[in-house]
ROROKOL-999836 format. One record per atom (N, C-alpha, C): residue in one letter; y, x, z. Coordinates in pm, whole numbers, plus 50000, padded with zeros to 5 digits. Each point is the difference from the previous one (the first is absolute). Layout:
N
aYXZ/...
// end
This chain:
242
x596625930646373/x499234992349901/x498575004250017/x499084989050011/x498514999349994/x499705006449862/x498965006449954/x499625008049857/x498664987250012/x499104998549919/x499144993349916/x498865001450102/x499985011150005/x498705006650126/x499814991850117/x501235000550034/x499984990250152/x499994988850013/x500414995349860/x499824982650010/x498454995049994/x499515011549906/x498244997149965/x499595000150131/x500335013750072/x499204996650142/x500114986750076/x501254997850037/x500364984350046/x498824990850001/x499945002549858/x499564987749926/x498265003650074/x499075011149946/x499175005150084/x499804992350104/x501095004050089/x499774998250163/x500264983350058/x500434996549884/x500224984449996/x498154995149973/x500045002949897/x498564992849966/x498725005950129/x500435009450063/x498165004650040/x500704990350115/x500884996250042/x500524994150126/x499764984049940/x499994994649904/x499564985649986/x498615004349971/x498905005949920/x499295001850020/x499304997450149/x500495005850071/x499315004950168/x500234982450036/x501224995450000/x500194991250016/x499054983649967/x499695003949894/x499124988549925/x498665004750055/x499305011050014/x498795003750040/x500684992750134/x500294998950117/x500094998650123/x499784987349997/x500854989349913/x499734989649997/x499004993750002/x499195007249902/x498614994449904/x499125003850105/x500015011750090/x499465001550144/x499634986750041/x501524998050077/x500264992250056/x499194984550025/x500694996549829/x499384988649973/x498304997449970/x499725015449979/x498095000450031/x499654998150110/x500375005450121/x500125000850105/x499724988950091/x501354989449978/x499784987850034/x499294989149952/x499475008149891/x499444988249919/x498085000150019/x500585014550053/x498635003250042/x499204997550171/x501534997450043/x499984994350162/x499504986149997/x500814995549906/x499384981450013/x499054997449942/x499255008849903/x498815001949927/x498884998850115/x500195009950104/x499285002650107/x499944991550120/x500934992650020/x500204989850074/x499624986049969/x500334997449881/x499034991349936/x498644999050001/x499085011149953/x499134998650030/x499665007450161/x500265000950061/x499844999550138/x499754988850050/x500964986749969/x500554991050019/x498454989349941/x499785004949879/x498904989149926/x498845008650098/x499575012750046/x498595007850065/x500084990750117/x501594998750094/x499574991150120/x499684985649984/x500554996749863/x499464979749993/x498585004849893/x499655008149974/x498664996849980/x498585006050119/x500935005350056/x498975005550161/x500184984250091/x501004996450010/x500314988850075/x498874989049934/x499904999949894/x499304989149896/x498614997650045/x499305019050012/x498935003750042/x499824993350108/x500735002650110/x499584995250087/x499884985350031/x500754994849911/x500064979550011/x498545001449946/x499975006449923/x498545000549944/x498874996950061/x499885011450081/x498785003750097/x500454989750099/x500954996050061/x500124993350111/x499394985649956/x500214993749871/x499564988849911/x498244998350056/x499765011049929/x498815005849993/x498714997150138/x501095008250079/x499324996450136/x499974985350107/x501084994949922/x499764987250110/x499724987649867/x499695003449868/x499134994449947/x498265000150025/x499795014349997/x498555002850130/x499654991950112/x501195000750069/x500154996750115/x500054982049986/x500244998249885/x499594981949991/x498774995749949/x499625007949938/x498505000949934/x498635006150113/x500735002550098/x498575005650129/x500534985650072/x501164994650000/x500134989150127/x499444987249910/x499734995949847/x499714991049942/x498904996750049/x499105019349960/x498665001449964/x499674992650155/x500635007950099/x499384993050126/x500054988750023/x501134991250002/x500164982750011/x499104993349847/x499425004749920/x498644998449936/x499055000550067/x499795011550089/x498534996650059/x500184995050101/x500874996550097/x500194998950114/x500054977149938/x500254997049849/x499604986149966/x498595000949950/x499075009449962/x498864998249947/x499615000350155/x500165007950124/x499184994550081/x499964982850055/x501194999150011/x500034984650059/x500004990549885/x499605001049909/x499244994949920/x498354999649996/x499875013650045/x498364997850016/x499564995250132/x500764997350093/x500044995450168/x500044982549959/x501514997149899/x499694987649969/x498924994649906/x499455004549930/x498634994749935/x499145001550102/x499805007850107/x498534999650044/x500354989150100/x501424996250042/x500134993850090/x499544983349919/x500364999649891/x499654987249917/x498725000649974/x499555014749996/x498114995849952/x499364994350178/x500745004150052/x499294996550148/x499974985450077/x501514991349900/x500554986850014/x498684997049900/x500205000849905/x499214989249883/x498325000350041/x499535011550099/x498414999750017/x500364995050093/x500604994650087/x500034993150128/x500214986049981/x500824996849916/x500064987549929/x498824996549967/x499425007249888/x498834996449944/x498814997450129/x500105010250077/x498594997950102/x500564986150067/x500774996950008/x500684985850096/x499834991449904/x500644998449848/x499004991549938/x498544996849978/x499585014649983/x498264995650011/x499724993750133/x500455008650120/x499354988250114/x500664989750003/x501164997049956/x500314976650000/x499005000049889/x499625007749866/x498884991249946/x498564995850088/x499585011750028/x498684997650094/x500084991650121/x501064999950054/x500254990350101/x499684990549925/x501084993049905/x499774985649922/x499074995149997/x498975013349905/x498894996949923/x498554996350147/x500035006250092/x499454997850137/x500524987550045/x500774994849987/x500704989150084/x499674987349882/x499935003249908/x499334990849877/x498834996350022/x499285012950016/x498154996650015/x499634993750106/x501155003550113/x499854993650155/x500094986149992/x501014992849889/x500064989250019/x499184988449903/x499075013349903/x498884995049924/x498994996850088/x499925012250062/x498434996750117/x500774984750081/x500545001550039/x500524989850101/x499704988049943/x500354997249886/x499544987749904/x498984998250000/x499025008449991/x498335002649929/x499504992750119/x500905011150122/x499224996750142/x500034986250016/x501434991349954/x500024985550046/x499464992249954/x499445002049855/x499304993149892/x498644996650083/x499475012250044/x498635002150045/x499924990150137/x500965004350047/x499714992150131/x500094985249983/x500694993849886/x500384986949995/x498804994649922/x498915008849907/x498725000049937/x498944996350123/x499945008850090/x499015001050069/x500204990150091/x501034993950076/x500364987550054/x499594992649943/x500264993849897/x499954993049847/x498074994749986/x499325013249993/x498784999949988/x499394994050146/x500055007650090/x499664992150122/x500784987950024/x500544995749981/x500324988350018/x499264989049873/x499195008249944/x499414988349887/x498495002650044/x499395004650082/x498355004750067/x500184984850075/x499024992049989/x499904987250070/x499335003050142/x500544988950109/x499155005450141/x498704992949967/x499474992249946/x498994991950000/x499145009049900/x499985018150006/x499735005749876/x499904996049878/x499655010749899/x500035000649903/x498694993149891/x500154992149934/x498974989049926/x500175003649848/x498655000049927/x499655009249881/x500894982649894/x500225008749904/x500734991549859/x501505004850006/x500754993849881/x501135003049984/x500944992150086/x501065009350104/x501044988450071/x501125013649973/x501024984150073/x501885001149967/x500335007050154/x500725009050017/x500255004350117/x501175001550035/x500984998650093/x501235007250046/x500874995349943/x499854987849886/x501164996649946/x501374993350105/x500945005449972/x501504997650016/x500925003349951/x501424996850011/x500814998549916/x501385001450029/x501065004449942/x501565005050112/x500454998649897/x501474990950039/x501264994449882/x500965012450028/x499695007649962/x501075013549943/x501644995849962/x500004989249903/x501394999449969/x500284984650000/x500794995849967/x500184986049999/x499264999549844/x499755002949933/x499364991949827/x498715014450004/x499365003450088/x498975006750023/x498935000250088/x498504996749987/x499254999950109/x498865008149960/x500215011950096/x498515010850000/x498954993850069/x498975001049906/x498854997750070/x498485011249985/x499205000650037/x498975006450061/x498324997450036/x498965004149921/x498854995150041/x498915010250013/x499014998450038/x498855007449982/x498814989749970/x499175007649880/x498734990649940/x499055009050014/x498984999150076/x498865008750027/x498744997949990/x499035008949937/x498375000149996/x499385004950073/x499654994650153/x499665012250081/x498154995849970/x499695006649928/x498564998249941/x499795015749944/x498475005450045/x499825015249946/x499514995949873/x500605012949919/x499885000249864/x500164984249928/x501094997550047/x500834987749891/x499904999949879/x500274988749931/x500255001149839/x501554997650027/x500235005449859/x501234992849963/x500464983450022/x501004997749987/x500484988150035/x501644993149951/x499644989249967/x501364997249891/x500334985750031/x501374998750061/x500384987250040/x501634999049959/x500524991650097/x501194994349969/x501004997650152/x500975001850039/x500824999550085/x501314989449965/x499584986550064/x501344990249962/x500325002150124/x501885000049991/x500864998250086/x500844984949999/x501064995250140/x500684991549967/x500425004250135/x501334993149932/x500805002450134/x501124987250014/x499704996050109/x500444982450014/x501094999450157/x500814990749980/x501364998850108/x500284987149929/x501645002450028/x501004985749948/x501075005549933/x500494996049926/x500874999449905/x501024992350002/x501404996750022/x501024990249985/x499254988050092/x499755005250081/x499134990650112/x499304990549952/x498625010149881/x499414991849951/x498565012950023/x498774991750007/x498805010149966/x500045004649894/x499325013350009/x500105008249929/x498835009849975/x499775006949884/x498985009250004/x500145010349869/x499435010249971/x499965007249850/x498865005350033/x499745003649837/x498975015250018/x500695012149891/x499715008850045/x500805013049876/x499544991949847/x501155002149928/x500115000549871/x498845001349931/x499555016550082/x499285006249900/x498685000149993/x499284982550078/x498714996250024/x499895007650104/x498184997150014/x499055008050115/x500165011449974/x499695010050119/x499805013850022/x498885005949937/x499785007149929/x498075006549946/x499785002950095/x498645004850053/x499185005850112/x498695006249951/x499955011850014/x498775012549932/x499815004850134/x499074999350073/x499915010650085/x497905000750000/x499665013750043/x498285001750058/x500035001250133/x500935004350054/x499794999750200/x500884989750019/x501645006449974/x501364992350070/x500975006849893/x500824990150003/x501765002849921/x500944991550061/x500875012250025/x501574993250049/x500374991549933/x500784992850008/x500874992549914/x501354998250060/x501175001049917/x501414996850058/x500924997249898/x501314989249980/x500714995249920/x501394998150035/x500634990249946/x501365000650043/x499764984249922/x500374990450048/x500214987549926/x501544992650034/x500804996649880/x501174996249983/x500314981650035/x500435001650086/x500544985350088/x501424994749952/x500104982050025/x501725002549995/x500665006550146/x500975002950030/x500945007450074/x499734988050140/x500874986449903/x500024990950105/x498764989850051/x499445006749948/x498224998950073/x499745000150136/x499544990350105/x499485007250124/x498694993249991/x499145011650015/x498495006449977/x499755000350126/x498684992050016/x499324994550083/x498675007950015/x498885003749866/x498835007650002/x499815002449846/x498755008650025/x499875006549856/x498355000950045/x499374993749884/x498754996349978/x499315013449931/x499015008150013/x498995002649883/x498714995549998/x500015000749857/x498064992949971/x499545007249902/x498815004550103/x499375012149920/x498884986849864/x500265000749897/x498624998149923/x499585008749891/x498774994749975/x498645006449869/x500114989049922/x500224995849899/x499894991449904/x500774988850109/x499264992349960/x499914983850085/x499545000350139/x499525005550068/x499805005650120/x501075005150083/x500254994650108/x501015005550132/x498575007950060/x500965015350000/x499035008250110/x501104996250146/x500825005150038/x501065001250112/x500674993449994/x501054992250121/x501444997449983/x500775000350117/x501155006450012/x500445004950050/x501444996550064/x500474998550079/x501754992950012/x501035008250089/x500865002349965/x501005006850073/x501634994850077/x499974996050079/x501244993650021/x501405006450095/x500984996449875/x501035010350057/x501014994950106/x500435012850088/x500304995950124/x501544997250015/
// end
């Protein structure tokens, strides 16, 4: 038989043995709890080092797009400034090619002013010598050079010179009747302008020239002028068309 003593011990050696037991556990379970504690964050140190580096790698070939922008920026501001100067160099070339077709024009205008002037003159000075008589020149007022050209069918230009070849002339004041005579519906025929005699003012000489209105189906035979002063015939004159 066990006495009281020995059962207490038992009991003793029971408990420091669950004791030991439960400490081992609680080890244990620190232990591992403290392994995956550590592994865990091991686990989060390498995805946030890894992170770092997406980071910086971001980083650098964001740089790396911002130096290749910056350059394909200037590398368009130059050929931009190549194409403006190339357009400032079109538009002054244009322009100088317009100014010379203007000056050309404007030369080729005046050329064909003089040319006129020139023909005027020459058809004047013909005009005049051809009104100087060969039997010279005799003092008082006469009709000179008159003739006459049917321009259109219901138009006939005509043409005179009235002259004072007398030094230091007076003034002088007359009258210029026209007529201009043919056949008509194969009948004689004649008019004078509408608009009466011609005035005549001249102290040396004055041109004279008109346009007098015909019918169409008119054929015009001659054209008369008569120079007078009041009631007085100074000249008269006849022209007959060819």
């Amino acid at each position: 038989m066990h006495g009281p003593a020995a059962v207490g011990g038992r009991w003793r050696v029971w408990f420091v043995l669950l004791a030991f037991a439960c400490s081992f556990l609680g080890m244990t379970w620190a232990y591992r709890e403290y392994t995956v504690a550590h592994s865990d964050a091991a686990k989060t140190r390498a995805a946030y080092e890894a992170a770092l580096r997406d980071q910086a790698q971001q980083q650098e070939e964001l740089l790396r797009l911002r130096e290749r922008n910056q350059a394909l920026e200037e590398a368009l501001a130059q050929q931009r400034a190549v194409v403006n100067q190339a357009q400032t160099l079109t538009n002054t070339a244009q322009s100088q090619t317009v100014a010379d077709q203007a000056t050309q024009q404007e030369l080729a205008r005046q050329l064909r002013v003089l040319q006129q002037e020139n023909g005027r003159l020459k058809q004047d000075l013909a005009f005049f010598q051809g009104t100087i008589p060969k039997g010279g020149i005799k003092a008082g007022v006469a009709l000179r050079g008159f003739e006459a050209q049917r321009i259109a069918p219901t138009q006939v230009h005509w043409q005179a010179l009235v002259v004072q070849p007398v030094k230091n002339a007076k003034a002088w004041t007359g009258q210029l009747n026209l007529t201009v005579a043919g056949t008509l519906a194969e009948q004689a025929w004649s008019q004078s302008p509408v608009d009466g005699p011609v005035g005549v003012n001249l102290v040396q000489f004055v041109r004279l020239q008109g346009v007098i209105t015909v019918p169409a189906e008119a054929q015009l035979q001659s054209i008369s002028a008569r120079l007078t002063q009041g009631k007085r015939v100074i000249a008269v004159q006849t022209y007959k068309f060819k």
